[in-house]
N, C-alpha and C positions, 0 to 999 in steps of 0.2 A: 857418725857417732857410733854405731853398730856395723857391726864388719859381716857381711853375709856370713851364711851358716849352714850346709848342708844339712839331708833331711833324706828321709827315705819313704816319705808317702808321697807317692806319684803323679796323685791331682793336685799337689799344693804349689801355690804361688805366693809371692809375698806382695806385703802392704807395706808400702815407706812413707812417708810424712815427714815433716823439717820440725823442727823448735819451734815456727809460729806456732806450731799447733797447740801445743804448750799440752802434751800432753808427757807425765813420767815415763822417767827408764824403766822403774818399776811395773807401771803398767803397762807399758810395752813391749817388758820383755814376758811380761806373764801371757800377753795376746799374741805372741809372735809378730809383732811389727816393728819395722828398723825407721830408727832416726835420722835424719842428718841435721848437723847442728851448724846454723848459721853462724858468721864471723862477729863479733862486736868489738866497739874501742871503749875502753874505759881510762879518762885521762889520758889518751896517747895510746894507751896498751893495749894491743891486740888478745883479743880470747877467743875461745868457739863456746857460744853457747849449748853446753850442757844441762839443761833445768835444773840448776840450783845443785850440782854434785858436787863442784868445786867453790859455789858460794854462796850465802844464804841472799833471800831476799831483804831481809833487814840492812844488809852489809852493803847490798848493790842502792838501794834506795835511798839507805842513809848518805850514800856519796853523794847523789843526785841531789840532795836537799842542801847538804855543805858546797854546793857549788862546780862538782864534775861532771866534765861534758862528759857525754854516753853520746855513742852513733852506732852506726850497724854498715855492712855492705852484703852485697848476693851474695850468696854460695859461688864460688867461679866454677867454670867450664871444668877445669882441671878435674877440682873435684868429682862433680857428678861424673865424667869419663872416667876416673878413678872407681867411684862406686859401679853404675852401671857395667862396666866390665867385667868386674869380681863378678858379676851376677849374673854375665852371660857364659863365664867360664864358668861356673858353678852349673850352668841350663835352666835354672829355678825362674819361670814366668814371675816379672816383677811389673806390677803397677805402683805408680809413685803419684800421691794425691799432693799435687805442689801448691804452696802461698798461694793466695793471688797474686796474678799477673798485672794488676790495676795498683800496685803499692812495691814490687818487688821487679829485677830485669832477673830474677832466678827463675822465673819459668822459660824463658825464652833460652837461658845459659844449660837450663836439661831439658830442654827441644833438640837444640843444635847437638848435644852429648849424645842422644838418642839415638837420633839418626845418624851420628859416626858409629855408634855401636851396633847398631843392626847392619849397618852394611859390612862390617864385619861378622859380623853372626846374623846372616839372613835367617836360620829358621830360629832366633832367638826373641820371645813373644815380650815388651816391653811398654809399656801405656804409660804416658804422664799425663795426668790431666789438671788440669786449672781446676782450684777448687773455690775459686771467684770467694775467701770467707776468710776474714780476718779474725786474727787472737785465736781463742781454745774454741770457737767456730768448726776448725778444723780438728778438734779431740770428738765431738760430736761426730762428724762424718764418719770419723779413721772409727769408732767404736762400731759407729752400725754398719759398716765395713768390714769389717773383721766377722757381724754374722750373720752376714749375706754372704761370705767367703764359706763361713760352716755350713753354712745351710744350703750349698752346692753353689752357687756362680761360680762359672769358669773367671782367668783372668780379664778375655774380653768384654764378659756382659760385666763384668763389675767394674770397668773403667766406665763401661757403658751408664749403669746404675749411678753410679757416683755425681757423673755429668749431668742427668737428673734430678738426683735428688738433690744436691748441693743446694737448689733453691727453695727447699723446703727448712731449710737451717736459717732460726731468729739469732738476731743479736744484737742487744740495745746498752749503750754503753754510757757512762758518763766520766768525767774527769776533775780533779780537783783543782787543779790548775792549768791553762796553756803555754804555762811555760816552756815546757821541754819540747813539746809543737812548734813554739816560735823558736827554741835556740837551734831545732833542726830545719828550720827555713822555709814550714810547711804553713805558719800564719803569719803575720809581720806582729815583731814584738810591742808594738801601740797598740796591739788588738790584747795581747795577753796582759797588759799593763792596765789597761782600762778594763778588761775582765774582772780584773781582780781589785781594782780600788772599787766597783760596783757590787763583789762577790756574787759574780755570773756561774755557774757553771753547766757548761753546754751537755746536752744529749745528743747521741751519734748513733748513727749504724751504719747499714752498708748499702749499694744498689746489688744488682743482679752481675755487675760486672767486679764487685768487690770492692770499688772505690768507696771511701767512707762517706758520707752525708751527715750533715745536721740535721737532726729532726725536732729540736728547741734547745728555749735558754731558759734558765732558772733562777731565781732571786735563792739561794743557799741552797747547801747544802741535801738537805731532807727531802725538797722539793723535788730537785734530782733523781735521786732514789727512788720518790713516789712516781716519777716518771716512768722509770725502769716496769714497776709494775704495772702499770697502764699501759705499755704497750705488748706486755706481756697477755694481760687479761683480754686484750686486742686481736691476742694472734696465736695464741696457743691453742694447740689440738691435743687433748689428752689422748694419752695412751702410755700405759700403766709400765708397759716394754722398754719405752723410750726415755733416758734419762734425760734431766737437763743439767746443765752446769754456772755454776757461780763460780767467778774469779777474781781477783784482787792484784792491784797492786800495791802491797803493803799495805792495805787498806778491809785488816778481819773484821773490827767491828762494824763497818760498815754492810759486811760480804754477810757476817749473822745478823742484820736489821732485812737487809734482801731476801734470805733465805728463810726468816721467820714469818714473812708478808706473801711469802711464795706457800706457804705450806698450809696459810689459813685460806687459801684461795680453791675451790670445790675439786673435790681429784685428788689433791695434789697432797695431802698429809703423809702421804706413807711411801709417796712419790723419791723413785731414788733421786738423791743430787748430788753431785759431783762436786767438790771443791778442790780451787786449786790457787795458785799463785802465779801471776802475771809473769814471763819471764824475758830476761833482757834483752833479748830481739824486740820485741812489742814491747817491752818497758822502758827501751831509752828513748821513745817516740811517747809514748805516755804520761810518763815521768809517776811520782809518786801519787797515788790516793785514786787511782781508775778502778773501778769498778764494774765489772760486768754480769749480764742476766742471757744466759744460751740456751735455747730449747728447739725443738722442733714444731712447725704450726706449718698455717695456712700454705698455699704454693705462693711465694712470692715472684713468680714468673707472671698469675691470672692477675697479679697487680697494677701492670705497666699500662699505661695510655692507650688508645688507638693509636694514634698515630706511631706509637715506638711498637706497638706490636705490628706495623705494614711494616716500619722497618726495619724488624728482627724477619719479617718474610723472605724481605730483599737481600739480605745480608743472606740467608741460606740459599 
């Protein structure tokens, strides 16, 4: 989506992130960080998602509700060898904070790109790292990324960092329907049928591997919501530096009932927060009416089991 860009300050490296992240071109290109924009179908028709340049999110949503399927696929290989290249003929150290690996085969398609690129450009410095954090999860990181970038990390410690801290990033999600979950084949459509003659709607997040979780159901609407902020009031670590994010999928009034419930909670009034809009990579898995609460807290790594902490041992 962003095309490398020469530069003539000599410690700098760049920061890349995809459309999950769901963070603006706008803001991106004010922080110096490049995009690359996942593929989607809409009704048939292939697009690259752009966050909302080429379409509003009323536009995209409102199809979703009349009846059009939405899907997504990786980035392909092509690609990322296409980008990583320009970037090694450029010489500019590039880290690339990628989807999770637990929802997406794009990290594994700029793994393999990587490493065709550096053995062509052996002393060309290139990091992808898994940032194991679904939706604008990943705007959160790429921000405080960008200033641990200012604030001196070379390219290596801040892939280093990233790998880190990625499990210090909350994110508590809910949805208004399971429809668009079931029509992409990730629930069975009896489950979203019965959801919704009951008006269930479920609460989600993530593990430490990125894959999403239930973490309850809810008899309506508000319920939900009030969830959002109980795992929030659960697990947040103030700090005044740190922004959080609210996001929607076409779903504002709901994103100002979150964000007005988030500001009367201690700290947090003058607390910046970030809004944004879901965008169709992560919204035709969504579908219309998801809502999300992003912030930084606790380490969700001292969370795990004994027993899965012997075998995160094993595993290193």
């Amino acid at each position: 989506m962003t095309a490398p860009s020469s530069t003539g300050h000599a410690n700098r490296y760049r920061i890349v992130v995809d459309t999950c992240a769901d963070l603006t071109p706008e803001i991106a290109a004010t922080l110096d960080v490049d995009i690359l924009g996942f593929p989607y179908m809409l009704d048939g028709v292939e697009h690259t998602d752009d966050i909302w340049t080429s379409i509003t999110p009323a536009q995209f949503y409102d199809q979703i509700r009349s009846g059009v399927r939405a899907s997504t696929s990786a980035i392909s290989l092509g690609r990322y060898l296409e980008f990583f290249t320009q970037c090694a003929e450029e010489g500019t150290p590039t880290v690339y904070l990628c989807f999770t690996s637990a929802l997406s085969s794009s990290y594994d398609f700029a793994c393999q790109a990587a490493d065709q690129v550096r053995a062509e450009h052996p002393d060309f410095e290139l990091y992808v790292v898994d940032n194991a954090l679904p939706c604008a999860c990943g705007e959160l990181l790429a921000l405080e990324a960008v200033r641990q970038r200012s604030a001196g990390l070379t390219a290596a410690q801040l892939a280093e960092w990233a790998d880190q801290a990625k499990t210090c990033v909350h994110g508590y999600f809910t949805l208004d329907s399971l429809d668009s979950l079931a029509a992409g084949g990730r629930i069975p459509p009896a489950a979203a049928q019965l959801s919704s003659k009951l008006d269930i709607k479920p609460s989600l997040s993530f593990d430490l591997a990125g894959s999403l979780t239930l973490t309850g159901v809810n008899r309506g609407r508000k319920k939900a919501l009030k969830s959002l902020i109980k795992a929030f009031k659960e697990n947040y670590v103030h700090d005044p530096t740190l922004p959080i994010t609210i996001v929607s999928a076409d779903a504002e009034k709901d994103a100002d009932w979150v964000e007005a419930a988030v500001r009367k909670e201690d700290g947090c009034s003058d607390v910046t927060i970030i809004r944004g809009a879901v965008g169709p990579t992560i919204g035709a898995h969504v579908g219309p009416g998801m809502v999300a609460l992003i912030f930084w807290g606790r380490d969700r790594a001292e969370k795990v089991s004994l027993t899965d902490r012997i075998a995160r041992k094993v595993r290193s």
